[in-house]
C-alpha positions in Angstrom: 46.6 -54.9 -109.2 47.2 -55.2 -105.4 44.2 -56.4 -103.6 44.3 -55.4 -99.7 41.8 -57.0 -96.7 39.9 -54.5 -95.1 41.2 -54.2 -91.2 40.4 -52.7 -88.0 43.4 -52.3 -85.0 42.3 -50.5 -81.6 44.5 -48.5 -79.7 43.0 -49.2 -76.2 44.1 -46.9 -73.8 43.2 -45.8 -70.2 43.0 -42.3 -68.6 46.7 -42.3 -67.3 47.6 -42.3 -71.2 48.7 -46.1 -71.1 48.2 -48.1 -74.5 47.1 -51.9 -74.3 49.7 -54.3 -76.3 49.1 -57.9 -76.7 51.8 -60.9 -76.7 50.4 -63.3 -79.9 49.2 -66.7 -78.5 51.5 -68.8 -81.2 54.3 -66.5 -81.0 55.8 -65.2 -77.9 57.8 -61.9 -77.8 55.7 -60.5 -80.6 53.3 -58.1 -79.1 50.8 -56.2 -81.3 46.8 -54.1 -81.2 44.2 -56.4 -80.9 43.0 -55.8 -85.0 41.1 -58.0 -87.3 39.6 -58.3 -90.6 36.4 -56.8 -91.7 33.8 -59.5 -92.6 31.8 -58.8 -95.8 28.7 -56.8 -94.8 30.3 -55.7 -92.1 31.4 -51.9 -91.2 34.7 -50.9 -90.1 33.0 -49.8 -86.8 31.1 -53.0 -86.4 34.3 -54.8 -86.9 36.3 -53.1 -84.7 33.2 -53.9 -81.6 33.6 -57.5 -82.6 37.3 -58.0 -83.0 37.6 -56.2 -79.3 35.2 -58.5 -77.8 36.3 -61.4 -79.6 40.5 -61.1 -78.8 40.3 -58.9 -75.1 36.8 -59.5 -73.7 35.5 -56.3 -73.8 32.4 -54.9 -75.2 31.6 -51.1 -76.5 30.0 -49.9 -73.7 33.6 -50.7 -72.0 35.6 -47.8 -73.7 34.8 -44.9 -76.2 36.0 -44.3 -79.8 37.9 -41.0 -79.7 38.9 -41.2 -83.4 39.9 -42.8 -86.8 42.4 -42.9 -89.4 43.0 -44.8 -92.6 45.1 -46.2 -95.5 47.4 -47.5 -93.7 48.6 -50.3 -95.3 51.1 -53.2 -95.9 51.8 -56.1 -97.7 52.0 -59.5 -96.6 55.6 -61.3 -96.9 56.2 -63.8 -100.0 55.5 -66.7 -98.0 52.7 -65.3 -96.2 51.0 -63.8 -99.4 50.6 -67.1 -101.0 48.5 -68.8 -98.1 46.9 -65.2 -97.8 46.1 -65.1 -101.6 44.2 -68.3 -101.3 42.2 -67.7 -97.9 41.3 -63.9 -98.4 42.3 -62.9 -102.3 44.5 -60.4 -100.7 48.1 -60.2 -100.8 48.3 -57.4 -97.6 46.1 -55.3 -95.8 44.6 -51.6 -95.0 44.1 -51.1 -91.7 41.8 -48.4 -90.3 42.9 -47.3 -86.8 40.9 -46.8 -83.9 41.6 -44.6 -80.8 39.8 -45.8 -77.9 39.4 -44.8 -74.3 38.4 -47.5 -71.4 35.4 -46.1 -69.2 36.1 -46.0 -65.8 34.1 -49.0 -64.6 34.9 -51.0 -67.6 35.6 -54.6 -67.4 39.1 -56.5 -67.0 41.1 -57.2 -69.8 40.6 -60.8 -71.1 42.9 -62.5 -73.5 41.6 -65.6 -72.6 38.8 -66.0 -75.4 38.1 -68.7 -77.7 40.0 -69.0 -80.5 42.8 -67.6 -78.7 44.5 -64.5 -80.5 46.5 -63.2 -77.0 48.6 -65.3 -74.5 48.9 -62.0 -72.1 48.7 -58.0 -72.3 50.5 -55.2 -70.7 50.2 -51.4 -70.4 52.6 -49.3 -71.4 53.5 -45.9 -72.3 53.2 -45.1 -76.4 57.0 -44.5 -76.5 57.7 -47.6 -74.9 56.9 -49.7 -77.9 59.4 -51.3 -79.6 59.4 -52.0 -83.0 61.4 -55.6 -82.9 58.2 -57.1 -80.9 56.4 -56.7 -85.3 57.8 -58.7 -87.9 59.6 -56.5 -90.1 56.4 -56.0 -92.6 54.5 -54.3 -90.6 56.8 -51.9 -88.9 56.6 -49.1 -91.1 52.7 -48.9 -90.6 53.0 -49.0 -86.9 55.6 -46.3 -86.6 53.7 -43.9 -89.0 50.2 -44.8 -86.5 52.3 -44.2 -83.0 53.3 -40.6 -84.9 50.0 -39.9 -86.0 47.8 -41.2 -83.0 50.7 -40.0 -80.1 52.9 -37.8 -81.7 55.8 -41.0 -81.2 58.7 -41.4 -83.2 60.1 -45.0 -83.3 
């Protein structure tokens, strides 16, 4: 049987309907949501308010949750799934997505938080993504979320 680590991803946006994407710290030209896992105890809710704060600085009274989906999910690739396996007992994830607005007077972006997850972050419009900046696993899972969060096909 599969096992898969409970996730949380936020789709930041602004009012100009401009999505947040985030270059990874340890690998440049790969830009992604800030996400995270869900820590035992933990709701997917809670999660997502401390995965925010922790990658981008921002806190809940920054930005609104407009709405959720789930099951999306992927596996991790062969040589990922083994360190995986041991860390987590989980050989991929299932994300739950989060729509979510910026306030007007909410704070600046920050990548620059301890551990570091981002190395920089850009606006851009949803069809603007481009599938190359994911490693190949987890581009099915972000093209089905662009079609059901923005109506995108990538």
């Amino acid at each position: 049987m599969v096992r898969f680590r409970p996730n949380v991803a936020a789709l930041m946006t602004r009012r100009d309907g401009s999505l947040l994407i985030c270059e990874r710290w340890q690998v440049p030209g790969a830009w992604q949501f800030p996400q995270g896992g869900v820590d035992p105890g933990e709701s997917e809710t809670e999660a997502l308010y401390r995965e925010v704060r922790e990658e981008i600085g921002l806190r809940p009274r920054d930005y609104e949750v407009i709405e959720s989906k789930s099951g999306y999910r992927y596996l991790y690739p062969e040589e990922v799934r083994r360190k995986k396996v041991r860390k987590h007992g989980c050989q991929g994830q299932e994300q739950v997505y989060f729509l979510c607005k910026l306030r007007k007077k909410a704070a600046e972006i920050d990548t620059n938080q301890r551990p570091r997850e981002f190395a920089a972050h850009r606006w851009i419009q949803p069809g603007e993504f481009d599938l190359k900046w994911l490693p190949s696993f987890k581009r099915e899972v972000y093209r089905q979320v662009m079609r059901d969060f923005f109506r995108v096909k990538l």
